[in-house]
PDB file as gemmi writes it, atoms N, CA and C in Angstrom:
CRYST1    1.000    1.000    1.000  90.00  90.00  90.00 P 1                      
ATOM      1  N   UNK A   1      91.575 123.622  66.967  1.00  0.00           N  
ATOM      2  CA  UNK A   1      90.748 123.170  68.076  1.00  0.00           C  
ATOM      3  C   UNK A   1      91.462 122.038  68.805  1.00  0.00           C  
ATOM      4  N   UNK A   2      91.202 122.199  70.223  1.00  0.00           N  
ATOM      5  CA  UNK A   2      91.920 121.362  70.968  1.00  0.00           C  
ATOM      6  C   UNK A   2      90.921 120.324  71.678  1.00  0.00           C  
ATOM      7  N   UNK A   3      91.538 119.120  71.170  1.00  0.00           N  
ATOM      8  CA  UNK A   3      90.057 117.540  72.196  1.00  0.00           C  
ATOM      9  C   UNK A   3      90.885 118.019  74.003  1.00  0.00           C  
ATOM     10  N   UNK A   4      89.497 118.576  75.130  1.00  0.00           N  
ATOM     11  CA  UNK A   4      89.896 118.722  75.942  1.00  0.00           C  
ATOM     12  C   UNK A   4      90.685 117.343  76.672  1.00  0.00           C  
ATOM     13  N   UNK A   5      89.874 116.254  76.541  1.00  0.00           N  
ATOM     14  CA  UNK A   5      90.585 115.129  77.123  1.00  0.00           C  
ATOM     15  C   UNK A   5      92.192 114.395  76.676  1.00  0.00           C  
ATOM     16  N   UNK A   6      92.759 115.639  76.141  1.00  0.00           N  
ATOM     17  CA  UNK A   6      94.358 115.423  75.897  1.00  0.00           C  
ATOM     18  C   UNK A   6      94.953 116.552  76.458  1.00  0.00           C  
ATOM     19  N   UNK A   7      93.825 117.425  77.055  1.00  0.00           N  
ATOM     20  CA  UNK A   7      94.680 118.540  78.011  1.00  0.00           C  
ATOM     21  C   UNK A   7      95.598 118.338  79.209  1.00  0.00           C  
ATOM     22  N   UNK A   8      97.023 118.404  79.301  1.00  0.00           N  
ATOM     23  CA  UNK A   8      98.145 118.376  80.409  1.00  0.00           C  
ATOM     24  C   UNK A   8      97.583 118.263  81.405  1.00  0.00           C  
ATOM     25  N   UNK A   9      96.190 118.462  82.020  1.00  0.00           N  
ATOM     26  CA  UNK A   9      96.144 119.027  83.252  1.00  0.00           C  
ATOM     27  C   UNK A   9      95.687 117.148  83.520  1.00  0.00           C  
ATOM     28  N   UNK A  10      94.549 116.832  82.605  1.00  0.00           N  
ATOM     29  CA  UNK A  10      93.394 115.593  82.964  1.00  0.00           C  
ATOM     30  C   UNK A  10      94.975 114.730  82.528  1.00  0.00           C  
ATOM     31  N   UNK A  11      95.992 114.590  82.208  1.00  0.00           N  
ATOM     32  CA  UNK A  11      96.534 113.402  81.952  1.00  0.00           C  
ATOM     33  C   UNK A  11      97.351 113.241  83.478  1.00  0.00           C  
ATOM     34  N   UNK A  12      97.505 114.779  84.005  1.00  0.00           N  
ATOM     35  CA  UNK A  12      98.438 114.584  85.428  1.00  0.00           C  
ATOM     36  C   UNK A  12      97.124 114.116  86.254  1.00  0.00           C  
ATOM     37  N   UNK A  13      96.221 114.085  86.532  1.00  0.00           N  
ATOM     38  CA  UNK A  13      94.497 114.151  87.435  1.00  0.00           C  
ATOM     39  C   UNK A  13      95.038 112.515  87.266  1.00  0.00           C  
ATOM     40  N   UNK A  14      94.827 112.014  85.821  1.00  0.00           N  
ATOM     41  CA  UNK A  14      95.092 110.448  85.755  1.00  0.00           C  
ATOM     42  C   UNK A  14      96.223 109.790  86.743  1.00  0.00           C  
ATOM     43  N   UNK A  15      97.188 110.785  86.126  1.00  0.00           N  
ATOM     44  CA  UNK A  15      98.745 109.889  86.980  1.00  0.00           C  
ATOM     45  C   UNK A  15      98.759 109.896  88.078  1.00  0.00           C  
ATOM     46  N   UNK A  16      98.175 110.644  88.872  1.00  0.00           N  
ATOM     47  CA  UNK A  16      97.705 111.082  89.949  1.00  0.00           C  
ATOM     48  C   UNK A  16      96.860 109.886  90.708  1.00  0.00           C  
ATOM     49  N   UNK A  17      95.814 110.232  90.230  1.00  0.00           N  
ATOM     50  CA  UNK A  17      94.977 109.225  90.509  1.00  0.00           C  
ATOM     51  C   UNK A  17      95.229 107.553  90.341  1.00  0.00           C  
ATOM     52  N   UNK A  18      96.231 106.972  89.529  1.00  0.00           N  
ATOM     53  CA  UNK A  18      96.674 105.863  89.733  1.00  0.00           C  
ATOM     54  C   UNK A  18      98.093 105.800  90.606  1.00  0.00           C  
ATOM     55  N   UNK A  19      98.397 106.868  91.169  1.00  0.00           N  
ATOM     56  CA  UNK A  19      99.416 106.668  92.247  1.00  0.00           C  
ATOM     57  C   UNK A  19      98.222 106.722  93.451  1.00  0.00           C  
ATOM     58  N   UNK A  20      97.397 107.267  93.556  1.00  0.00           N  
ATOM     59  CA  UNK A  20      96.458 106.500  94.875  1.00  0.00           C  
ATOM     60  C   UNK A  20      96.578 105.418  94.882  1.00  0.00           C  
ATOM     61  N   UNK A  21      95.974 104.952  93.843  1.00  0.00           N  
ATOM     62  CA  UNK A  21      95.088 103.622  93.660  1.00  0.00           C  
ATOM     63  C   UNK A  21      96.432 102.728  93.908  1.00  0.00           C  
ATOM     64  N   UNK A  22      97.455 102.899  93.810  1.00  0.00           N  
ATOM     65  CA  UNK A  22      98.386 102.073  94.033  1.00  0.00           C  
ATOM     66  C   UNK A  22      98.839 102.064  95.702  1.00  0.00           C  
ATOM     67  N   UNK A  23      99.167 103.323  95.784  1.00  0.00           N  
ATOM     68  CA  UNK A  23      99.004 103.581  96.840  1.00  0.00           C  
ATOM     69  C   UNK A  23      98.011 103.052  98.162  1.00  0.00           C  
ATOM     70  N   UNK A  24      96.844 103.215  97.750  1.00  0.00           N  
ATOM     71  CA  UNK A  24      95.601 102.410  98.770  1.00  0.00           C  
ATOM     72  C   UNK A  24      95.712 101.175  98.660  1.00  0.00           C  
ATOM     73  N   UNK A  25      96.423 100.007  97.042  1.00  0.00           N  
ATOM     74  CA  UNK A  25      96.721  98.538  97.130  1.00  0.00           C  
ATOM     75  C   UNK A  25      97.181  97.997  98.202  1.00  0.00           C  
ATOM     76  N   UNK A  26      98.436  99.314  98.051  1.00  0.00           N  
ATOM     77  CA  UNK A  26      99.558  98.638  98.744  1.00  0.00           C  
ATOM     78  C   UNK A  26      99.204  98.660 100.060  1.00  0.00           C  
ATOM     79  N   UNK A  27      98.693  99.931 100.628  1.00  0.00           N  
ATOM     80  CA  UNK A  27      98.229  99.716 102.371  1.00  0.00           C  
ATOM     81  C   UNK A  27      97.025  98.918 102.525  1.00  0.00           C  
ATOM     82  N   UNK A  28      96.306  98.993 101.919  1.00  0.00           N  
ATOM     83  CA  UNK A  28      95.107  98.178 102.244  1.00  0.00           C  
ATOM     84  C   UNK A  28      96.172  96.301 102.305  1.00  0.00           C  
ATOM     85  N   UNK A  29      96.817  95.776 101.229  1.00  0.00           N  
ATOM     86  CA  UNK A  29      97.161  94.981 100.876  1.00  0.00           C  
ATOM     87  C   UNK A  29      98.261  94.859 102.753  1.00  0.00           C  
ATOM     88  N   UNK A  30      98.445  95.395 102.990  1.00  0.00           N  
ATOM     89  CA  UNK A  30      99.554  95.424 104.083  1.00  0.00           C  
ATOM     90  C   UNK A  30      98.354  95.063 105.204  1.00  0.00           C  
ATOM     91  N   UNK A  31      97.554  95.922 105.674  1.00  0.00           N  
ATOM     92  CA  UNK A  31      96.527  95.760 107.091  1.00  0.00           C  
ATOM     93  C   UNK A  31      95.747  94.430 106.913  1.00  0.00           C  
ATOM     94  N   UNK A  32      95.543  93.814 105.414  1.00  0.00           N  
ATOM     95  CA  UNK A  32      95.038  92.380 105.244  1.00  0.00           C  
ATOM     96  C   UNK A  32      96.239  91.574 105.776  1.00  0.00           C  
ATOM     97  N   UNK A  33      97.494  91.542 105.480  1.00  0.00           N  
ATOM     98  CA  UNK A  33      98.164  91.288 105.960  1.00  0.00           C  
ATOM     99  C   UNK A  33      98.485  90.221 107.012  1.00  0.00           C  
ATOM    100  N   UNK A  34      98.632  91.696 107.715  1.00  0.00           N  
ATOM    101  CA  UNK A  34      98.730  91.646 109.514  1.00  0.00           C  
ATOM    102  C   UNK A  34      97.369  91.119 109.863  1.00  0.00           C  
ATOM    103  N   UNK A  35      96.350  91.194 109.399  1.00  0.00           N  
ATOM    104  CA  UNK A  35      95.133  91.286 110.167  1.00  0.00           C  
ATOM    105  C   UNK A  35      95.205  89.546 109.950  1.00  0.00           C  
ATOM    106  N   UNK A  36      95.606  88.908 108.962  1.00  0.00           N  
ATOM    107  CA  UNK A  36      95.527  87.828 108.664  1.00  0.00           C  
ATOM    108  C   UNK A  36      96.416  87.139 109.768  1.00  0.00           C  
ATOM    109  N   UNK A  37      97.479  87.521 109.535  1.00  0.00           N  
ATOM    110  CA  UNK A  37      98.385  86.820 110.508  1.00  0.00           C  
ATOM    111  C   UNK A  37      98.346  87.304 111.651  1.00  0.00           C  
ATOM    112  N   UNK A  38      97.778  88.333 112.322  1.00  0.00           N  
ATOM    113  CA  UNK A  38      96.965  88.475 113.654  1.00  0.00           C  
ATOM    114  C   UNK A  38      95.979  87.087 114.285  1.00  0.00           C  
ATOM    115  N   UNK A  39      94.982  87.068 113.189  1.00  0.00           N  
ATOM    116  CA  UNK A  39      94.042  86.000 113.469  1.00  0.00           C  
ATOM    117  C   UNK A  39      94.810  84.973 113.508  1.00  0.00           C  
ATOM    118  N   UNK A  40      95.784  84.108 112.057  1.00  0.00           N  
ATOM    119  CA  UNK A  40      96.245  83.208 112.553  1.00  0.00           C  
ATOM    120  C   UNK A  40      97.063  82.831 113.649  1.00  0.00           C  
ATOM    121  N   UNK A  41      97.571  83.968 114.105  1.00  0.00           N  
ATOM    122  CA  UNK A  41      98.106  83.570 115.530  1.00  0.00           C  
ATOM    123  C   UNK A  41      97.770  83.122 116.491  1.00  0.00           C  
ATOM    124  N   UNK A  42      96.196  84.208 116.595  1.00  0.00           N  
ATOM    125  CA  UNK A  42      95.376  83.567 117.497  1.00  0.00           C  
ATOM    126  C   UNK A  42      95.092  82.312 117.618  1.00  0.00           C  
ATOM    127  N   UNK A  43      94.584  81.828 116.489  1.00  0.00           N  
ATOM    128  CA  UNK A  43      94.010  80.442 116.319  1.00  0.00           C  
ATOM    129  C   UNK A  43      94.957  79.495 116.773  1.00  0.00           C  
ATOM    130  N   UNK A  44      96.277  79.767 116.591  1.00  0.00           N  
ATOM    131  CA  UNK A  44      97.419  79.144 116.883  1.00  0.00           C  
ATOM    132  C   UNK A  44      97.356  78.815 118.185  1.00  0.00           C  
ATOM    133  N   UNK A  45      97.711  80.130 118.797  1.00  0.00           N  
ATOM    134  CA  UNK A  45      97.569  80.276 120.666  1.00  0.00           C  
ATOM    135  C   UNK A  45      96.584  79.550 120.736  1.00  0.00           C  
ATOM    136  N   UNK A  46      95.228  79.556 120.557  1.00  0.00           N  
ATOM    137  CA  UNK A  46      94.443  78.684 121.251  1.00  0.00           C  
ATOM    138  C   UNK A  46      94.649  77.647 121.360  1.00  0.00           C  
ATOM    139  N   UNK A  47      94.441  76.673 119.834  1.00  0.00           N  
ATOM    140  CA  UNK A  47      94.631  75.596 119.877  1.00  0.00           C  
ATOM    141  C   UNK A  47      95.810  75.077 120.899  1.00  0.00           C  
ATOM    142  N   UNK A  48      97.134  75.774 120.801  1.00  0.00           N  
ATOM    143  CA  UNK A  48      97.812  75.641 121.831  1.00  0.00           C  
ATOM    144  C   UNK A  48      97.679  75.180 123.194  1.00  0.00           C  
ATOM    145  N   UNK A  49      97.320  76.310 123.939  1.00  0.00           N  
ATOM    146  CA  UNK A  49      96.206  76.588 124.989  1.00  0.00           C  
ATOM    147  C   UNK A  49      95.300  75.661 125.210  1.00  0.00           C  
ATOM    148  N   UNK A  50      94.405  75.172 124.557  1.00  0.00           N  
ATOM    149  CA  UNK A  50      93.488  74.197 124.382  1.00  0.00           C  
ATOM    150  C   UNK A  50      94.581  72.663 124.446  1.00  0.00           C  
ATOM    151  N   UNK A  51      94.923  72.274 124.164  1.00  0.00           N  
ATOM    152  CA  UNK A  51      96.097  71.108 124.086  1.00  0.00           C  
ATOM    153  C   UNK A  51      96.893  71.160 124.897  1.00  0.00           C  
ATOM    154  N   UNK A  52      97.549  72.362 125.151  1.00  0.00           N  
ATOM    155  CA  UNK A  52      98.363  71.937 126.535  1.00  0.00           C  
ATOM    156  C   UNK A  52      97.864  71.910 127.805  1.00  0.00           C  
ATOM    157  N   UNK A  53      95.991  72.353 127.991  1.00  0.00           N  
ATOM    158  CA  UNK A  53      95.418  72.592 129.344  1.00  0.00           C  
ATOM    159  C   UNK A  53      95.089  71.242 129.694  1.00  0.00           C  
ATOM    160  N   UNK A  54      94.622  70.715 128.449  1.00  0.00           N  
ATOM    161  CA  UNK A  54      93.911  69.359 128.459  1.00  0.00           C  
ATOM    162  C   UNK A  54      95.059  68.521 128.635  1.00  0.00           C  
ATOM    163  N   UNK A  55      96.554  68.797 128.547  1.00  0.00           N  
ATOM    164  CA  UNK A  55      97.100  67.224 128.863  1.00  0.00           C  
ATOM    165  C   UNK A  55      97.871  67.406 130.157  1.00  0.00           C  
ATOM    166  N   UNK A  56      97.645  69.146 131.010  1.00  0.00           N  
ATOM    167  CA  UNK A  56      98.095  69.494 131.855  1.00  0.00           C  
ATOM    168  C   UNK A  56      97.468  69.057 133.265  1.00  0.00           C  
ATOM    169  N   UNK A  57      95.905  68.872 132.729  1.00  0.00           N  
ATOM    170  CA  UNK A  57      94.963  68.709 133.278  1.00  0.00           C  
ATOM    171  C   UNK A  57      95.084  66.839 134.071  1.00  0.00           C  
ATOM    172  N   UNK A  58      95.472  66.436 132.826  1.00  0.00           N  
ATOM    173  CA  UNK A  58      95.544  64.960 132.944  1.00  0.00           C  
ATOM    174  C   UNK A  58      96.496  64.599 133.432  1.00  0.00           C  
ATOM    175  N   UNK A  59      97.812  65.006 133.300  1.00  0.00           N  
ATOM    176  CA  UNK A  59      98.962  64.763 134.257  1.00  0.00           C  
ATOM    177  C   UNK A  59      98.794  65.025 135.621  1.00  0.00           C  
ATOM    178  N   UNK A  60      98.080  66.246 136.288  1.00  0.00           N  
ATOM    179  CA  UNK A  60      97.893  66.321 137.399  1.00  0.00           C  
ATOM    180  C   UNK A  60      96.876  65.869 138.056  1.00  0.00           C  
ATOM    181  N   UNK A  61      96.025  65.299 137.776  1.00  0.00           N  
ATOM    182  CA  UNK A  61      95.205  64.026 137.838  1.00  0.00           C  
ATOM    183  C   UNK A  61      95.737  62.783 138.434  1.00  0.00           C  
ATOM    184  N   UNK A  62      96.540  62.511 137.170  1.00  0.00           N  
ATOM    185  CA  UNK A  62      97.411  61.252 137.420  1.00  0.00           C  
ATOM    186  C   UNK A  62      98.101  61.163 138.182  1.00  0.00           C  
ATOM    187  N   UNK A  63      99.160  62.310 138.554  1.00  0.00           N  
ATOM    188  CA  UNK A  63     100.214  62.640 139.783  1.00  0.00           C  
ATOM    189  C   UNK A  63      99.102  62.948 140.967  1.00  0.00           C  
ATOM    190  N   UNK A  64      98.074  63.885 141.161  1.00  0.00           N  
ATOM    191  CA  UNK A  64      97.797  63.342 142.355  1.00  0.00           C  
ATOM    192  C   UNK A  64      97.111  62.402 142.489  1.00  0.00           C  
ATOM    193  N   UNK A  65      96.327  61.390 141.991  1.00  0.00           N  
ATOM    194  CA  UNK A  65      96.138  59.547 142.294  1.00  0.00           C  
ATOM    195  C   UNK A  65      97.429  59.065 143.095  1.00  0.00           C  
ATOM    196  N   UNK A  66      98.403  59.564 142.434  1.00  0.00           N  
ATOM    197  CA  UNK A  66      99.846  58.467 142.905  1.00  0.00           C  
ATOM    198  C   UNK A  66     100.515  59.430 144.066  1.00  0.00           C  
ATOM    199  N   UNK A  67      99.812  60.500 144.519  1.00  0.00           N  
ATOM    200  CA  UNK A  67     100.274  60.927 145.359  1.00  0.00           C  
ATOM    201  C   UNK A  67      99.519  60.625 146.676  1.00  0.00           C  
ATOM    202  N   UNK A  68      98.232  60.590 146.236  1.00  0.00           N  
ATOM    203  CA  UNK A  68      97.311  60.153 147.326  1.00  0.00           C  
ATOM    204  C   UNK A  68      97.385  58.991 147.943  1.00  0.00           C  
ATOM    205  N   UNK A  69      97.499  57.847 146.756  1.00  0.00           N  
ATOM    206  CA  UNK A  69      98.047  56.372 146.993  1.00  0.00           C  
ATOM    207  C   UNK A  69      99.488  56.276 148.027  1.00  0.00           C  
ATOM    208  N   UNK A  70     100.325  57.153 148.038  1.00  0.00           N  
ATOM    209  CA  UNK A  70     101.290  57.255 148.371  1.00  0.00           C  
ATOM    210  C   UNK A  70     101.650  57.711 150.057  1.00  0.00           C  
ATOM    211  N   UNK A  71     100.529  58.100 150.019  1.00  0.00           N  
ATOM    212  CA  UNK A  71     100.597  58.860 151.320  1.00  0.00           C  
ATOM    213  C   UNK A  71      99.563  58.381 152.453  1.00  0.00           C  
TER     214      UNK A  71                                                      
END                                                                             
């Protein structure tokens, strides 16, 4: 008598099935990724964006006062 759960077929179903599972790690593990460093980019750009509008803002402020004065 043979224990079915040592039959050739369920041990390849297994190997099988943990080459998905590795398989789905690894891509899933990849689109977290990017998706991560997508967002942090963003956040990056903004803050950016945000900091350079605001001191862009203020320089041309200042330059035209001294242009107005000037003229």
């Amino acid at each position: 008598m043979q224990d079915d759960w040592l039959d050739g077929d369920d041990l390849d179903a297994g190997a099988e099935r943990a080459r998905e599972w590795d398989t789905m790690q690894r891509n899933f593990g990849a689109l977290g990724f990017r998706d991560g460093v997508a967002v942090g980019e963003e956040s990056t750009l903004q803050k950016g964006f945000n900091e350079g509008f605001r001191e862009g803002a203020a320089r041309g402020i200042a330059e035209g006062e001294v242009l107005g004065i000037a003229t």
